[in-house]
Residue frames as qw, qx, qy, qz and C-alpha x, y, z in Angstrom:
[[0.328, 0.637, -0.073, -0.694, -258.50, 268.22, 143.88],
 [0.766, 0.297, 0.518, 0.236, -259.65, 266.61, 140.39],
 [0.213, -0.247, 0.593, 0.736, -256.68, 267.09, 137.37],
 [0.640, 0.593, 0.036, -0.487, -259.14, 268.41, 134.65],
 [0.899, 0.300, 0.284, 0.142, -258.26, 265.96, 131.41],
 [0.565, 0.671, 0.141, 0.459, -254.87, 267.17, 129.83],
 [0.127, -0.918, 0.212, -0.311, -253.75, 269.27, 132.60],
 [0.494, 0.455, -0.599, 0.437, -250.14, 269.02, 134.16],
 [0.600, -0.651, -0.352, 0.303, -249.84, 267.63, 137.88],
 [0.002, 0.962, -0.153, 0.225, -248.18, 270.17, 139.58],
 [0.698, 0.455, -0.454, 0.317, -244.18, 269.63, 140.44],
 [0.741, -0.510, -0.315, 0.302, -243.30, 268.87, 143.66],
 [0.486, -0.100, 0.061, 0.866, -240.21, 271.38, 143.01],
 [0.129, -0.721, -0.389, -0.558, -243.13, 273.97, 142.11],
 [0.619, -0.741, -0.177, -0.192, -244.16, 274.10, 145.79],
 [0.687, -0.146, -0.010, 0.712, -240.61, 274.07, 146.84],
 [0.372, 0.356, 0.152, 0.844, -239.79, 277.05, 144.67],
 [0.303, -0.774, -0.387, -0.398, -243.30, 278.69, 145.88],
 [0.585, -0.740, -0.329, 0.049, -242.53, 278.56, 149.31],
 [0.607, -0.304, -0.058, 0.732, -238.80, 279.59, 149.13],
 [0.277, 0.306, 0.280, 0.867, -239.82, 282.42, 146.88],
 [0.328, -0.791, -0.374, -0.356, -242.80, 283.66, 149.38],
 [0.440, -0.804, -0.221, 0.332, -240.26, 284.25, 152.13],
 [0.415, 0.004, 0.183, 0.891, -237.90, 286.14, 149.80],
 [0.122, -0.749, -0.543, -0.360, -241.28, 287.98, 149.31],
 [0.511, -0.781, -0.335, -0.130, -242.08, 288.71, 153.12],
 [0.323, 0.724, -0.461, 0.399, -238.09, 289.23, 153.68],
 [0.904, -0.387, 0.174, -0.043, -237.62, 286.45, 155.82],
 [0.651, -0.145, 0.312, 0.676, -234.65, 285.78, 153.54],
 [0.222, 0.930, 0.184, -0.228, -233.08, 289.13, 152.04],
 [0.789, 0.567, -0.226, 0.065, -230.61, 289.87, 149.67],
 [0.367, 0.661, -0.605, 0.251, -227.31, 288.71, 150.07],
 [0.641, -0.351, 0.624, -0.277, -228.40, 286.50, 153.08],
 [0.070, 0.193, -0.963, -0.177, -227.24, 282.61, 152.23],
 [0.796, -0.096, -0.465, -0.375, -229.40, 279.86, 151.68],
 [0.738, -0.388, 0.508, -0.216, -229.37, 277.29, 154.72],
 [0.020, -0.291, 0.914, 0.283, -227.23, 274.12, 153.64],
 [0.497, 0.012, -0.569, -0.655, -229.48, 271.82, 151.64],
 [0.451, -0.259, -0.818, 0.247, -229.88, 269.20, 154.15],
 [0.063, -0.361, -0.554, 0.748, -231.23, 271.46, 157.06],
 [0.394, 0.166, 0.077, -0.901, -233.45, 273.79, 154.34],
 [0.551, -0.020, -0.734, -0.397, -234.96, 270.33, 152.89],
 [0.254, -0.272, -0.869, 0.325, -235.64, 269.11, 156.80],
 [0.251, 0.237, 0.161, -0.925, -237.27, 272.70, 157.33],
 [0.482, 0.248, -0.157, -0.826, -239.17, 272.74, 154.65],
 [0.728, 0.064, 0.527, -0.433, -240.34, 268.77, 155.12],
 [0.672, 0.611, -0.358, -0.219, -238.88, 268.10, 150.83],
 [0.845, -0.078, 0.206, 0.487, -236.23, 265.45, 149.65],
 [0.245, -0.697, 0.128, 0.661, -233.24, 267.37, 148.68],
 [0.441, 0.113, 0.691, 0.561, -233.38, 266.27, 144.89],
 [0.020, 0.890, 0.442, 0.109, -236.85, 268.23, 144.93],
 [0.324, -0.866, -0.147, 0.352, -234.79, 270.95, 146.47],
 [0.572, -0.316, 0.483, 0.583, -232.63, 271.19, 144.28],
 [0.153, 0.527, 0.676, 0.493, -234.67, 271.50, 141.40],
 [0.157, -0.883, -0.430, 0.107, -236.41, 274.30, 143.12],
 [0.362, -0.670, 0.170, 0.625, -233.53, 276.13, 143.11],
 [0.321, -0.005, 0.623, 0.713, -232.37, 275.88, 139.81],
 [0.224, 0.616, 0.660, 0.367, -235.64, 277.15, 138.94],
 [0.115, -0.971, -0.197, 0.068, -235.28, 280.41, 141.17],
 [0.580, -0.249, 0.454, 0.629, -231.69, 280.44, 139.94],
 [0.216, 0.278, 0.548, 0.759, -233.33, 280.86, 136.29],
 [0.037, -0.841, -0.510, -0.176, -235.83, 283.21, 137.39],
 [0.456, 0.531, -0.233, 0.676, -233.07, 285.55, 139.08],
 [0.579, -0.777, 0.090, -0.228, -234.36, 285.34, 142.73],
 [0.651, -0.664, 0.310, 0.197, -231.26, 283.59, 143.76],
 [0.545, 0.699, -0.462, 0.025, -227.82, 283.05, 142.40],
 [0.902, -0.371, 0.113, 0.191, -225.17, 279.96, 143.65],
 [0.168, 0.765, -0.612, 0.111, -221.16, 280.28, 143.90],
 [0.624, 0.226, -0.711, 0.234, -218.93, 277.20, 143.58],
 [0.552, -0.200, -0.572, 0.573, -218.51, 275.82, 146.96],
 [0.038, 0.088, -0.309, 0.946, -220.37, 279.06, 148.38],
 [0.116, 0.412, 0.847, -0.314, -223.78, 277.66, 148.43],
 [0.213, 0.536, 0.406, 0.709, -226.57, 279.79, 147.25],
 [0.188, -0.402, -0.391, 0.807, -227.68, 283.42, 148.09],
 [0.317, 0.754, 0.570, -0.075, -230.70, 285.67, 147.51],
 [0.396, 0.310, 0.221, 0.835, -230.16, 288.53, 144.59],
 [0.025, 0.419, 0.245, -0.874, -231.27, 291.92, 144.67],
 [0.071, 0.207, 0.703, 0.676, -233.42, 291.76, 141.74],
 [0.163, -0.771, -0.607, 0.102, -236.21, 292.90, 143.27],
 [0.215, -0.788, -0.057, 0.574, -234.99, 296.13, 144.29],
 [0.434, -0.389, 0.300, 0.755, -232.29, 296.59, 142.05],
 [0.246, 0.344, 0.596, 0.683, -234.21, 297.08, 138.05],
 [0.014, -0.909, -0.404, -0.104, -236.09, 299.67, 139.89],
 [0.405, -0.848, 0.020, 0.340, -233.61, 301.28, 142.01],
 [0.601, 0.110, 0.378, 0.696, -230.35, 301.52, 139.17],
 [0.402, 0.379, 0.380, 0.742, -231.61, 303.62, 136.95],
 [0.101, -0.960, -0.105, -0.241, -233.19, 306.40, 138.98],
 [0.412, -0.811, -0.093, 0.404, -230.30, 306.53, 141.16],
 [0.467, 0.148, 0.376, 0.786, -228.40, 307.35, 137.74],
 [0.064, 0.672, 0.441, 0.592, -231.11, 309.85, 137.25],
 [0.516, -0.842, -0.153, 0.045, -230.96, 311.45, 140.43],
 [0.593, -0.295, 0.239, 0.710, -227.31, 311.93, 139.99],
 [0.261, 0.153, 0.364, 0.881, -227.28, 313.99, 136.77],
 [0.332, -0.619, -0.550, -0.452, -231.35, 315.71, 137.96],
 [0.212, -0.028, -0.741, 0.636, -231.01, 317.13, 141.12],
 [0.470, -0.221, -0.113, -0.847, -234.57, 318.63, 140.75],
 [0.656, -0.038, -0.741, -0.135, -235.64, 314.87, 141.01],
 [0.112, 0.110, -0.666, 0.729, -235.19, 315.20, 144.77],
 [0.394, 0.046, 0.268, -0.878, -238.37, 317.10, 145.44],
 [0.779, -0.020, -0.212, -0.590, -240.23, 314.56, 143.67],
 [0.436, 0.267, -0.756, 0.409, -238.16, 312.15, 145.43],
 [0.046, -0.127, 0.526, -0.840, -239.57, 313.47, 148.82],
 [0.587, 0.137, 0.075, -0.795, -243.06, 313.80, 147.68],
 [0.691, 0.128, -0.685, -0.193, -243.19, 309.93, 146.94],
 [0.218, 0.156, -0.798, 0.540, -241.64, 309.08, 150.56],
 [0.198, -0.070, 0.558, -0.803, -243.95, 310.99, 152.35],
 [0.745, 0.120, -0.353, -0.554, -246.85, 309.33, 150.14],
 [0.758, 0.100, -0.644, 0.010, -245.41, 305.67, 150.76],
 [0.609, 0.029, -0.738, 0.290, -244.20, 305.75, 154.04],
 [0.452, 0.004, 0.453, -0.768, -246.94, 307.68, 156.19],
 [0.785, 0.000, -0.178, -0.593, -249.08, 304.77, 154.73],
 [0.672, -0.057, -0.718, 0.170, -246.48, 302.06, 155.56],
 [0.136, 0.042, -0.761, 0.633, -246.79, 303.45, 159.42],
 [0.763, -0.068, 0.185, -0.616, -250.75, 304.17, 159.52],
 [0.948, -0.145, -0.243, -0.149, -250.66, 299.87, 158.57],
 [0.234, 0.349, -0.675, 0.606, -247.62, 299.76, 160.94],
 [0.215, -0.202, 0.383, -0.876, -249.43, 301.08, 163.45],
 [0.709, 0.033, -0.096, -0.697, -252.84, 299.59, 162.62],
 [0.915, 0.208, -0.301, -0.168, -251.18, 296.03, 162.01],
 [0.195, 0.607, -0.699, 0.323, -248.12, 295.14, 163.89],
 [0.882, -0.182, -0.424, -0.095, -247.61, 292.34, 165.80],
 [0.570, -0.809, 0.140, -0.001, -245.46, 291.58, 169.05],
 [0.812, -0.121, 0.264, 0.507, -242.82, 290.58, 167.22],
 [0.323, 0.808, 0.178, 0.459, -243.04, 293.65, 165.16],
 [0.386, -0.900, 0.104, -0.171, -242.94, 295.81, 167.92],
 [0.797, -0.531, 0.150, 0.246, -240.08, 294.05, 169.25],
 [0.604, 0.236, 0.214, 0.731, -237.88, 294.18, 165.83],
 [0.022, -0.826, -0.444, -0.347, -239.25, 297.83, 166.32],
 [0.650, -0.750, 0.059, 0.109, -238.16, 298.33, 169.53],
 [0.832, -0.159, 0.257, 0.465, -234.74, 296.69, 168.70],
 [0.528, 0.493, 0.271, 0.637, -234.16, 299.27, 165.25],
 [0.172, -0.910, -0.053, -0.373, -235.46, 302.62, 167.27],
 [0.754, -0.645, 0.067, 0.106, -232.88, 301.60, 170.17],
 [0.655, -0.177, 0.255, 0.689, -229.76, 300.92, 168.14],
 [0.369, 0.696, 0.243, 0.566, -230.75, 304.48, 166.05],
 [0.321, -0.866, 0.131, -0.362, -231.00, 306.43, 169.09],
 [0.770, -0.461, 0.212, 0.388, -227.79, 304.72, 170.62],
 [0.620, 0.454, 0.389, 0.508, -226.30, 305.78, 167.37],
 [0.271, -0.906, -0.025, -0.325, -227.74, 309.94, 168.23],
 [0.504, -0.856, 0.117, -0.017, -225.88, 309.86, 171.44],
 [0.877, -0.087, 0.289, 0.373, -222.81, 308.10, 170.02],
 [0.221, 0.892, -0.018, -0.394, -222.63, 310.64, 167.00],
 [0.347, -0.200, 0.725, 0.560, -221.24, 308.15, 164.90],
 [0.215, 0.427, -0.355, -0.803, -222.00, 309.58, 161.48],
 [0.426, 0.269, -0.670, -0.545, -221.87, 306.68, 159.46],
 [0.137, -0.357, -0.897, 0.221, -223.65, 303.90, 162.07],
 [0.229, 0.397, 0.386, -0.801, -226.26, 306.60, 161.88],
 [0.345, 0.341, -0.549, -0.681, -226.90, 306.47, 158.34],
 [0.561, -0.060, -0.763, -0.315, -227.47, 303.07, 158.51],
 [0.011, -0.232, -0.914, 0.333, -229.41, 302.51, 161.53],
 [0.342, 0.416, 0.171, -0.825, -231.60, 305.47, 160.29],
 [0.557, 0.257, -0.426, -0.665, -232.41, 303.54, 156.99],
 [0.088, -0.021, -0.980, 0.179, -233.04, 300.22, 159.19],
 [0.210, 0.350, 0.527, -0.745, -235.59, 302.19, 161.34],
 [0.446, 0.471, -0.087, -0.756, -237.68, 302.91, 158.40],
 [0.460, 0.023, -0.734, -0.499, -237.46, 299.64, 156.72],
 [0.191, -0.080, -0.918, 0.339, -238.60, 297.82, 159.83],
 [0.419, 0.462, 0.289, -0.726, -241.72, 300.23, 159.58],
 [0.551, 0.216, -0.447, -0.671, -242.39, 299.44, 155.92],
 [0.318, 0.100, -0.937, 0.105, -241.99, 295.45, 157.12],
 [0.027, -0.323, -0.922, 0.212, -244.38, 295.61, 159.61],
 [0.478, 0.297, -0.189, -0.805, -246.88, 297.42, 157.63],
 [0.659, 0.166, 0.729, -0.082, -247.43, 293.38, 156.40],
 [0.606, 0.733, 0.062, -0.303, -247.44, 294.58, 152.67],
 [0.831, 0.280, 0.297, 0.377, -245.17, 292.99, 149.97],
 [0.583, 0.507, 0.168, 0.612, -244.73, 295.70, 148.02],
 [0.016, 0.874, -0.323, 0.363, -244.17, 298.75, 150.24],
 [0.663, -0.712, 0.203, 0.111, -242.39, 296.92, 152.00],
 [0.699, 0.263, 0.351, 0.565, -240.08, 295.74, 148.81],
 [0.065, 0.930, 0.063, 0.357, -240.91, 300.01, 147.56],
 [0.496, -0.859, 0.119, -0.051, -239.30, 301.11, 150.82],
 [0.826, -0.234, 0.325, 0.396, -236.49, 298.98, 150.38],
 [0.622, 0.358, 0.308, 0.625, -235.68, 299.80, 146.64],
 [0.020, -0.924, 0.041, -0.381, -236.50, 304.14, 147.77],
 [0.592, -0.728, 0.207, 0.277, -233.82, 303.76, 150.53],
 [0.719, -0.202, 0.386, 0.541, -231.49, 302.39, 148.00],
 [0.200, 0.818, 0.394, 0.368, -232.49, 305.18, 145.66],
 [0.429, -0.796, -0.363, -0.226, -232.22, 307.15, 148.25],
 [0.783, -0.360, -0.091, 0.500, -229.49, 306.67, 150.45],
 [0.602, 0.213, -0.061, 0.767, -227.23, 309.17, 148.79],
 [0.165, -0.612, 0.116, -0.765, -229.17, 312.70, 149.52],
 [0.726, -0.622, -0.290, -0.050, -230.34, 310.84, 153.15],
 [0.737, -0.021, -0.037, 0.675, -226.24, 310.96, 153.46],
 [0.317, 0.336, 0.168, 0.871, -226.11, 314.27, 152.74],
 [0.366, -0.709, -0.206, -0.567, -228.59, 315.51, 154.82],
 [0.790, -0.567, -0.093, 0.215, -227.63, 313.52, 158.21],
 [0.593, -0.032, -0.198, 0.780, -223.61, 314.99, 157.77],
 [0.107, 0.508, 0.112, 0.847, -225.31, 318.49, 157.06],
 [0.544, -0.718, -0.082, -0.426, -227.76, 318.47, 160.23],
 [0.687, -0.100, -0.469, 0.545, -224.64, 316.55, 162.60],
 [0.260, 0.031, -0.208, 0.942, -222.95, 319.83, 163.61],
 [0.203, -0.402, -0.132, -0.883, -225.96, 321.20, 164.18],
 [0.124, -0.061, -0.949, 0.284, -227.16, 319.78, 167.67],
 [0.548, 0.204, 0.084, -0.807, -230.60, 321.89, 167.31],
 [0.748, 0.213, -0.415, -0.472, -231.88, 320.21, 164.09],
 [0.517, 0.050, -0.852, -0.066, -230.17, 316.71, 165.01],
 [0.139, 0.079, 0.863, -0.479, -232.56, 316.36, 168.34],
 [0.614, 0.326, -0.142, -0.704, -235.38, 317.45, 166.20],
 [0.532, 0.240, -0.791, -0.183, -234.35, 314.32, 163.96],
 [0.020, 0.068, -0.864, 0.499, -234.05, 312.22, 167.35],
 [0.304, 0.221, 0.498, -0.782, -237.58, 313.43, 168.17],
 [0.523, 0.264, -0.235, -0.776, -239.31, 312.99, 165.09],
 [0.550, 0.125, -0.825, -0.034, -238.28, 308.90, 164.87],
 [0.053, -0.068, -0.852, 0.517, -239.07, 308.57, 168.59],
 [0.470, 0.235, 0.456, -0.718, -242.58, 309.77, 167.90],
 [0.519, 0.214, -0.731, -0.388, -243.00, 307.59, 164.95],
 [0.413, -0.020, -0.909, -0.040, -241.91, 304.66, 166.54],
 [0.180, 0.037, 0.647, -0.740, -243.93, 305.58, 169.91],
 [0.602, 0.325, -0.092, -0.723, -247.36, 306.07, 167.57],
 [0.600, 0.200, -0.719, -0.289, -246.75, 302.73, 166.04],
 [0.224, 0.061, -0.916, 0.328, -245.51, 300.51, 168.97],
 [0.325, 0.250, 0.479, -0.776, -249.27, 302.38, 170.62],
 [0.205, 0.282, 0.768, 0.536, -251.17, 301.66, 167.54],
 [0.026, -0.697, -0.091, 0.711, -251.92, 305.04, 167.37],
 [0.667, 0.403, 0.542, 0.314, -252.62, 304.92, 163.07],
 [0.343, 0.893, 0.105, 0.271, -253.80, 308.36, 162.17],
 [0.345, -0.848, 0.351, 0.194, -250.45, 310.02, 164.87],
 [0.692, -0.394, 0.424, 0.431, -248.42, 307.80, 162.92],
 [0.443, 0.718, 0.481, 0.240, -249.06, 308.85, 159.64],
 [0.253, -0.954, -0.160, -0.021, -248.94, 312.25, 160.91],
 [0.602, -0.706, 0.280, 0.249, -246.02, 311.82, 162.53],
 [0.673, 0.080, 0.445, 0.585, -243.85, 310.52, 159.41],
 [0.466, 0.710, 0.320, 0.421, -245.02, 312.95, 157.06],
 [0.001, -0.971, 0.227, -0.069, -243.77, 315.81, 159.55],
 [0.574, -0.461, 0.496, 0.462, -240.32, 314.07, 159.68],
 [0.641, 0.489, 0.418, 0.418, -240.77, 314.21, 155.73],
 [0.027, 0.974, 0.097, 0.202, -241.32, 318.07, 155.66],
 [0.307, -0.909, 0.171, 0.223, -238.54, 318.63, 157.78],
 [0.683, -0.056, 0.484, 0.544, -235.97, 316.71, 155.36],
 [0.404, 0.721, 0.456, 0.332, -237.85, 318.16, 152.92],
 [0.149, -0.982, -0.111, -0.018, -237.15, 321.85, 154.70],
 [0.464, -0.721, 0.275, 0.435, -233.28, 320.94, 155.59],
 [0.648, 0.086, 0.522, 0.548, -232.17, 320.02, 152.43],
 [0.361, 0.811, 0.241, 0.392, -233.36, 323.25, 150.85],
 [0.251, -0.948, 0.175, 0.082, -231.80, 325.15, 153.60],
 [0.820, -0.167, 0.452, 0.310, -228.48, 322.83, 152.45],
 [0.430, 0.669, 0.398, 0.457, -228.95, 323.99, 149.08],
 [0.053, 0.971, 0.173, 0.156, -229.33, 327.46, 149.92],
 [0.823, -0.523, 0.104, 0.194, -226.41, 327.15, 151.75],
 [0.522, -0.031, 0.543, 0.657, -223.58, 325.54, 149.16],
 [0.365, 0.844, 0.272, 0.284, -225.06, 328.55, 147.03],
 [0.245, -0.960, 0.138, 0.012, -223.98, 331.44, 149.32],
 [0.619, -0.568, 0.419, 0.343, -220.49, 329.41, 149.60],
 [0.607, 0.278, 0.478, 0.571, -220.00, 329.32, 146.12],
 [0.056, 0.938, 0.275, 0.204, -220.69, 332.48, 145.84],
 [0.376, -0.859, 0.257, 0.235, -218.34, 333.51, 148.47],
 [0.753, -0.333, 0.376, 0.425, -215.97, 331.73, 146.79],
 [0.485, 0.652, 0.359, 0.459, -216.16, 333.34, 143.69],
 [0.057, -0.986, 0.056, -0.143, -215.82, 336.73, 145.02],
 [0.400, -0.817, 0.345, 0.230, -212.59, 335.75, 146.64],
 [0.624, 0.057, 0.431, 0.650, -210.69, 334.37, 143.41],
 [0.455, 0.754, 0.008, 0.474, -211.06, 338.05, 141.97],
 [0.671, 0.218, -0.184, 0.684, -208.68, 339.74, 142.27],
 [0.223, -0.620, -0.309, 0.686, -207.99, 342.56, 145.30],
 [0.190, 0.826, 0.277, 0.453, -209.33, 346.16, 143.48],
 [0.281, 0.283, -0.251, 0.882, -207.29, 349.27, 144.63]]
């Protein structure tokens, strides 16, 4: 390519930075995962390590990564996190916020499984395969809190192989948003072995629609697992009313 008159070559550490900062993109590397040692990501990536170095320091000052004495470096959450802070502060003190909370999901992530579905690859499928297996081991286990989190795996591993930057980054930064009423719904539907095979059922036809590329069923299929969050959590609600209620009635005092 010809350097118009006055224009800067481009920096060898540029294309460094580029490439380490496209898989922090595609979530090849995600937060809090280390950097390879410098020697092994400089043979990878074909660079001397002085270039590599330099690359860093520039995604160092951009806030994609962050190094610790003697601890090498690791990717940040910055992506997620300047979105995902302040609503979950607002969601804390808003509980209205919820419903529009819901109505976002079911927007974002029946579109990350119609290009799931539409786009996946065999490795998709497989990491697919791999996230729907340890959720439903998880179901029959009825461990609470390894549910939680295999249930907000399952769903990123759909936004991921959708192939899209940003819902797949979105997805990430609404889980972490998220996470707290998701909590709060999975302890409320536990004890209830009705609703929690529902749950079971709703992810197994997700992932079934996808792994089939099956676009418009998957779609489908998410938004009625939305509705039904959408349905327990008001019944939740309605719920801790009545008990506060009761509970009120029984601090007065016995009447003759």
């Amino acid at each position: 390519m010809t350097q118009t008159p006055g224009e800067r070559a481009p920096r060898i550490s540029d294309a460094i930075a580029a490439k380490i900062e496209q898989r922090i993109l595609e979530g090849t590397m995600r937060p809090g995962d280390r950097l390879p040692s410098e020697r092994d990501l400089a043979a990878d990536l074909g660079v001397s390590r002085p270039s590599l170095r330099e690359a860093i320091q520039k995604l160092v000052a951009k806030g994609l990564l962050h190094t610790r004495e003697r601890g090498g470096s690791h990717v940040t959450d910055r992506l997620a996190a300047h979105f995902a802070d302040p609503w979950q502060e607002m969601l804390a003190g808003h509980p209205d916020i919820h419903r529009d909370m819901l109505e976002f999901r079911a927007l974002l992530e029946s579109q990350a499984a119609y290009w799931a579905a539409d786009r996946c690859t065999d490795v998709d499928i497989r990491l697919l395969d791999e996230a729907h297996a340890k959720l439903q081991a998880q179901y029959d286990e009825a461990a609470l809190e390894d549910c939680i989190d295999a249930d907000l795996q399952f769903h990123q591993a759909i936004a991921e192989a959708s192939h899209n930057v940003l819902v797949s980054h979105l997805c990430a930064s609404i889980m972490k948003v998220a996470h707290g009423h998701i909590s709060d719904n999975l302890r409320a539907l536990h004890p209830r072995p009705h609703r929690w095979e529902q749950l079971r059922g709703q992810h197994r036809a997700i992932w079934l629609a996808i792994r089939e590329h099956r676009p418009e069923d998957a779609a489908r299929a998410t938004r009625a697992h939305i509705d039904f969050v959408r349905e327990c959590m008001g019944d939740n609600a309605l719920a801790e009313e009545r008990r506060a209620v009761a509970l009120r009635r029984s601090a007065q005092p016995a009447r003759a």
